[in-house]
C-alpha positions in Angstrom: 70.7 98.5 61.1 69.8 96.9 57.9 65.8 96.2 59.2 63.6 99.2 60.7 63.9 99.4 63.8 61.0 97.6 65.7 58.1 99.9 66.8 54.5 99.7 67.7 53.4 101.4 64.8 55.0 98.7 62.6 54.1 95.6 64.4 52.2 95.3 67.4 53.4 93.3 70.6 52.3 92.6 73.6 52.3 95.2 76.4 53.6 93.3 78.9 56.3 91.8 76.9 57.5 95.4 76.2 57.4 96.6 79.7 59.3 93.2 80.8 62.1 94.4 78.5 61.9 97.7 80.2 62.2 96.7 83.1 65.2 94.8 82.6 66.9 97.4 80.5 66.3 100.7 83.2 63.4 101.9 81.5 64.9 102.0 77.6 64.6 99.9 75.0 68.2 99.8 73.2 68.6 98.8 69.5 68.8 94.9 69.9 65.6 95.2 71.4 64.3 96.9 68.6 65.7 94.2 66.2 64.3 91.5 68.9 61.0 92.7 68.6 59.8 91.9 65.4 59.4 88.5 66.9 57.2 87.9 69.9 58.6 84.6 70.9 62.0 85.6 70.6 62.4 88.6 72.8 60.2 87.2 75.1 62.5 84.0 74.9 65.4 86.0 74.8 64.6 88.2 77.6 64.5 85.7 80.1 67.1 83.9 79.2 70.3 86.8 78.8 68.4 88.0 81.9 69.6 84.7 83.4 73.2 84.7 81.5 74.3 87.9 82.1 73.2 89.2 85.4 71.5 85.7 87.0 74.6 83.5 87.5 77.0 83.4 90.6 79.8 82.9 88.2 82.7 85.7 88.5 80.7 88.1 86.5 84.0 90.0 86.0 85.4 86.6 84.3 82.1 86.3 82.5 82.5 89.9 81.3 86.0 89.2 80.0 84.9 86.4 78.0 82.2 88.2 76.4 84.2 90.6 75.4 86.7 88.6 74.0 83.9 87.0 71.8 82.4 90.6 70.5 86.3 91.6 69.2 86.8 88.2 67.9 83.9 88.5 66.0 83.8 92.1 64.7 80.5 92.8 67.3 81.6 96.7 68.2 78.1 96.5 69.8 78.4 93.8 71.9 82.2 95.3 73.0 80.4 98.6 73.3 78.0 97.5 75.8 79.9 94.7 78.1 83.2 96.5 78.5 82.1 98.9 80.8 80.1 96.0 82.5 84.0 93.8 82.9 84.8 97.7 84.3 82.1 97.6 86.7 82.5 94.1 87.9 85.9 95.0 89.5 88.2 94.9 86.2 90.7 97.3 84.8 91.4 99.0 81.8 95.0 97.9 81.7 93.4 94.4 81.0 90.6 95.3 78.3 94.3 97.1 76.6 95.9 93.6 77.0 92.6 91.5 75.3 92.9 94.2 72.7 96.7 93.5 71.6 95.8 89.6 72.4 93.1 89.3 70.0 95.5 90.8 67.5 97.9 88.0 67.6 96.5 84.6 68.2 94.6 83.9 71.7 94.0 80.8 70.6 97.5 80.2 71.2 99.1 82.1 73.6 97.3 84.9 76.1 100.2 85.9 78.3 100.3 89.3 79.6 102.3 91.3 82.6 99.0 93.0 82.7 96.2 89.8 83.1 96.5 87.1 85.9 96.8 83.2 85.4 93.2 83.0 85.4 92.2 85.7 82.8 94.4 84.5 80.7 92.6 81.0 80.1 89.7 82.7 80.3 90.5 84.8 77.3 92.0 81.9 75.7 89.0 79.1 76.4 86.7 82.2 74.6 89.2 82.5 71.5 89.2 78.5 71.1 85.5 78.0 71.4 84.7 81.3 69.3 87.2 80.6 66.8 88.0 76.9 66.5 84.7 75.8 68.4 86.5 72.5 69.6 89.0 73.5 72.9 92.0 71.8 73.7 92.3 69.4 76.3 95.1 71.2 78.3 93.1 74.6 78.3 90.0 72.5 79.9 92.1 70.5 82.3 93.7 74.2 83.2 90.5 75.6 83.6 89.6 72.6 85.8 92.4 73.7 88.3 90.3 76.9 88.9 86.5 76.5 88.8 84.5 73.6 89.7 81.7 72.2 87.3 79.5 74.3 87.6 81.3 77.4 87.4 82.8 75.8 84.4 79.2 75.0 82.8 78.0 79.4 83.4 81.5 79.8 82.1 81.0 78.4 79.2 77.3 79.4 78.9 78.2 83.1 79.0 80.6 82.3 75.8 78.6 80.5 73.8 75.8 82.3 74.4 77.1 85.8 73.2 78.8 83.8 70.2 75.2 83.9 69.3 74.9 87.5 70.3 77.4 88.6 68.3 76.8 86.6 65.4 72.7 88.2 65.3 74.5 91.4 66.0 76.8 91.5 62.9 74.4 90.2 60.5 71.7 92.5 61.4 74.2 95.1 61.6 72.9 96.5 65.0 74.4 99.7 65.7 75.0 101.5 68.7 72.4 104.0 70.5 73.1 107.5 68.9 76.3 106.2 67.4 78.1 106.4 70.6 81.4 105.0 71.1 83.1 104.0 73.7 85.3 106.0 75.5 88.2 104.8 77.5 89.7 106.4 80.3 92.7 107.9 79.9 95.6 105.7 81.5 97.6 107.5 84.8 100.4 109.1 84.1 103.4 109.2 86.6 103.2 111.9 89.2 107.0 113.2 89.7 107.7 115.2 92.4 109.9 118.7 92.5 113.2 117.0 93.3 112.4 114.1 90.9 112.0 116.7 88.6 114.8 119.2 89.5 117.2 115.7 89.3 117.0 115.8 86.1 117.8 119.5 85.6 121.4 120.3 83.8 122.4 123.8 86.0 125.3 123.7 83.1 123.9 122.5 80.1 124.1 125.6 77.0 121.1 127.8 76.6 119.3 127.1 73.3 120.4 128.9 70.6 116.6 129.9 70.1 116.4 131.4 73.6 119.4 133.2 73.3 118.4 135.2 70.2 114.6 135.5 72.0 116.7 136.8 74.8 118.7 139.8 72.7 116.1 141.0 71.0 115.3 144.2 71.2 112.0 145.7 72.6 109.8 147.0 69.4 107.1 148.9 71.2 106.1 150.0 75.1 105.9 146.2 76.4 107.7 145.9 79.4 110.3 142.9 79.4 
């Protein structure tokens, strides 16, 4: 982080502030608290208000958690990824679709999200983020889309969740917050296909040469007491 991270010993806060933060964090601060803290009215502010954004609204968190992360890769916020991913996870979403934001915010979201992997509705989601995170202004037939699936006021928490971790990421990057430890995320490894013994024996050649490897490992001949 490029300012010390906060700590009684450097500037003193209220108790009851800190243990408000604690509370809502499980008992830990984590490093944006520790930036945070070097100002009483803003992590007190601050507190209560992502309190509210982030856990408080009735809004699909799972579409709220999608549009946050769309805003912390838009934006460079590894942090901010870091830390909501596994809350889109949580909230009922698959890693098959964090893959698909990944390649999508490659291209150009702003323009086109589709996906065999992400529904109709994550894909304006991801979209309505990469407009109001990267051109600010949205288009009118992304709105009127959006209209088709949420009413106004899951399309004013929507929008709230966005914006509002826009401003996350944005005090993220330029403080350079890191990560606790310098952990990263890990993703679970994707399924494989199971095939089963005849699948498997299917694709067998009874008749196809011997490898010309295996033949000479075959003719060789023993060089001490092992038993072949």
């Amino acid at each position: 982080m490029r300012i010390p991270d906060w700590s009684p010993a450097l500037k003193a806060q209220p108790q009851e502030l800190v243990d408000a933060i604690l509370a809502r964090r499980g008992g830990t601060l984590i490093n944006l608290d520790k930036a945070l803290l070097w100002s009483e009215p803003l992590a007190r502010a601050w507190n209560v208000y992502l309190g509210a954004v982030r856990t408080g609204l009735p809004t699909s968190r799972k579409l709220r958690e999608l549009g946050i992360c769309t805003v912390a890769l838009l934006t460079g916020a590894t942090y901010e990824y870091q830390h909501h991913a596994p809350d889109f996870l949580a909230a009922g979403g698959q890693q098959k679709e964090l893959d698909a934001l990944n390649v999508l915010v490659q291209a150009d979201a702003r323009v086109s999200t589709a996906h065999p992997d992400l529904g109709e509705v994550e894909q304006l989601v991801i979209q309505y983020a990469a407009q109001m995170t990267l051109d600010v202004r949205v288009s009118d037939a992304v709105f009127d889309a959006l209209r088709r699936h949420f009413d106004t006021t899951q399309l004013v928490e929507l929008t709230s969740a966005i914006a509002t971790y826009n401003m996350v990421a944005r005090f993220l990057v330029a403080l350079g917050v890191s990560p606790e430890d310098g952990n990263l995320l890990l993703r679970p490894q994707r399924e494989h296909r199971r095939y089963t013994a005849a699948e498997l024996n299917a694709q067998c050649k009874p008749k196809a040469p011997m490898p010309a490897d295996l033949v000479a490992w075959e003719q060789m001949r023993p060089v001490g007491n092992e038993a072949l």
